[in-house]
Phi, psi and omega in degrees: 000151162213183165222182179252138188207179175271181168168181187216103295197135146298088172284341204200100199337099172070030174246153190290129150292169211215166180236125164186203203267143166229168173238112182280129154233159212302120187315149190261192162318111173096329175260197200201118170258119175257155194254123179306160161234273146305094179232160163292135159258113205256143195304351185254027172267300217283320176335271196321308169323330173270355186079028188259359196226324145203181178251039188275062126291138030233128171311135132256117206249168203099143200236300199299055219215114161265135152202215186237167194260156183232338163174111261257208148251210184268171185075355177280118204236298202293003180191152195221176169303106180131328185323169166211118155236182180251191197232136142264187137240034179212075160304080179330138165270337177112328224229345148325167172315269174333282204311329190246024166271344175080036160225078164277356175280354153307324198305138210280341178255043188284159144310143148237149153322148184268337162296168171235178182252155182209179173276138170289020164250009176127319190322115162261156195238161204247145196251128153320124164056044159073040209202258148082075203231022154257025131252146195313339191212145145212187177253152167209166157273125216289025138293350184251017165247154179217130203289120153204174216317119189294343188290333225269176150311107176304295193315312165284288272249301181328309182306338178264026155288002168185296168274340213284305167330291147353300193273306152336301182299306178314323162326272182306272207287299184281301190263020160085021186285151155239177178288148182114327176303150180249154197229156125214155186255131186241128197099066199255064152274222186290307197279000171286309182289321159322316176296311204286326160319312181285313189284347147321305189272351179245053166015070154266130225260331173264124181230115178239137176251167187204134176188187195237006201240137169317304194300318178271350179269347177260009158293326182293306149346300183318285204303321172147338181305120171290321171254119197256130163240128189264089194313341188280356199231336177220189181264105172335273204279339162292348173294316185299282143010285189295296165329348202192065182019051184044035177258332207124152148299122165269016158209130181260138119246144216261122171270344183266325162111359199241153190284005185276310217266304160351254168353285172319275205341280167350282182301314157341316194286166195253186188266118208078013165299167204246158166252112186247090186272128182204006156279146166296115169254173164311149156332318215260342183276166215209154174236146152243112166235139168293124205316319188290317200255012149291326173275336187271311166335317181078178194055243151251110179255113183263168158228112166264135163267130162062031192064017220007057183289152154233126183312316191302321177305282191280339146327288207288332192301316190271359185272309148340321206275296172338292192292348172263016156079036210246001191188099224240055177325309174301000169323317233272346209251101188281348241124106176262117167250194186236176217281010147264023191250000207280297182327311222249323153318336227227319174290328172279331182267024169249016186251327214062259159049011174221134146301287188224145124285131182225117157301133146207138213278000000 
């Protein structure tokens, strides 16, 4: 059996996205159909949508996504029909090198459901990050929901299914702030403010956000930065520098993903400081640093994936954190609209006046 449900779809590198019927079909062994609540429209959809990400069209997209599980296949123990979860995508196997080295937000084998989802005429489509939550109901594989509090707000909560996550975890999980740190964040979209939420909570006393747009830095400010730099008006690291008694940041993370801002990063750090890369970059960009002042600098040059979160942990943790009013996720939400609205999503975010837009169902 399967069913029918909407959803929304890519057919084709930079052609508008669509609405039209997909075909669910009933979980197999290992999976899961979750009933959407919510999803985020997150800047690695408009990749895909753009060919930015493989040309596997046509994509069904959306990620950023809470609902409820409606029913599970054989072999599913952790989560059951009625659960209310959030969705990741990067469901640990248990059984890799990383997994069993006990660094499973490493692991090298996550998962997807083994069916697919289709068109009704058969077509099959390939779901953003293994996922594809711009529709009313989809499938995954049930490693990739994780059970939290049924209280909270789908619309907040769904965002740390992907950048919101991301950016906390970058903070937190990769570079290691603690209190006392002095941070900067380059880049205050959704996973910038993520950054700066997180080196909040983990009570770093310097928070400098950095961006070129006013509107997201005094968004940022909302989040915990204490200091905003307006990239368009001075020099990053001598400002970051001036901030932080002419030593450095001891953690830059860098959101934008591009080697000009990289580089700023780089230099940004105080000496033995850590450099935290969690913007996406393209195929084609390249970094050149001198070799002598990678080594004379010290310190760290990270790449975070996924905020290295490992879900079952930091989910529930951070949705807890939400609900004692201790991490103010609904900030992150600019706007719910409905799921013929994702084109007019996608469009704001080269206009800006949006954090995040959230479908909800």
């Amino acid at each position: 059996m399967s069913q029918l449900v909407r959803g929304v779809i890519a057919r084709a590198k930079g052609a508008p996205v669509e609405v039209t019927t997909i075909v669910v079909p009933d979980p197999g062994p290992g999976e899961a159909v979750v009933k959407i609540q919510a999803c985020g429209v997150c800047h690695t959809d408009l990749h895909y949508r753009e060919g930015g990400i493989n040309d596997d069209f046509p994509f069904l997209l959306g990620h950023e996504a809470a609902g409820v599980v409606e029913a599970v296949g054989d072999g599913v123990t952790d989560v059951a029909p009625g659960d209310f979860v959030v969705l990741n995508w990067r469901a640990v196997c248990g059984n890799c090198r990383a997994c069993l080295r006990g660094k499973p937000w490493y692991c090298f084998a996550t998962h997807n459901a083994t069916q697919k989802m289709t068109l009704e005429d058969g077509t099959v489509l390939s779901p953003a990050l293994g996922i594809g939550a711009f529709v009313e109901k989809t499938l995954v594989a049930a490693g990739q929901c994780t059970k939290v509090d049924p209280s909270a707000r789908a619309a907040a909560v769904g965002l740390l299914g992907c950048g919101v996550m991301a950016g906390i975890g970058a903070a937190i999980n990769t570079g290691g702030v603690t209190r006392g740190d002095s941070v900067a964040v380059i880049g205050c979209g959704g996973v910038g403010d993520g950054a700066i939420a997180g080196a909040a909570l983990a009570g770093a006393t310097t928070i400098i956000a950095v961006d070129t747009d006013d509107q997201k830095l005094e968004w940022a400010r909302g989040f915990g930065a204490t200091h905003t730099v307006n990239a368009r008006n001075v020099d990053i690291v001598e400002k970051v520098r001036e901030l932080t008694g002419g030593n450095g940041a001891d953690v830059v993370v860098e959101a934008v993903g591009r080697p000009e801002t990289y580089k700023q990063g780089f230099y940004a750090r105080d000496l033995a400081g850590t450099l935290v890369l969690v913007g996406v970059p393209t195929p084609e960009m390249t970094i050149e640093l001198p070799l002598l002042d990678v080594f004379g600098r010290g310190g760290a040059l990270k790449s975070s994936w996924y905020g290295d979160c490992l879900p079952s942990r930091d989910f529930p943790m951070l949705v807890a954190l939400y609900q004692q009013g201790r991490l103010d996720l609904d900030k992150f939400v600019s706007e719910e609209i409905a799921l013929d609205q994702v084109e007019e999503a996608f469009a704001k975010m080269h206009t800006g006046g949006v954090l995040r837009s959230v479908v909800l169902f």
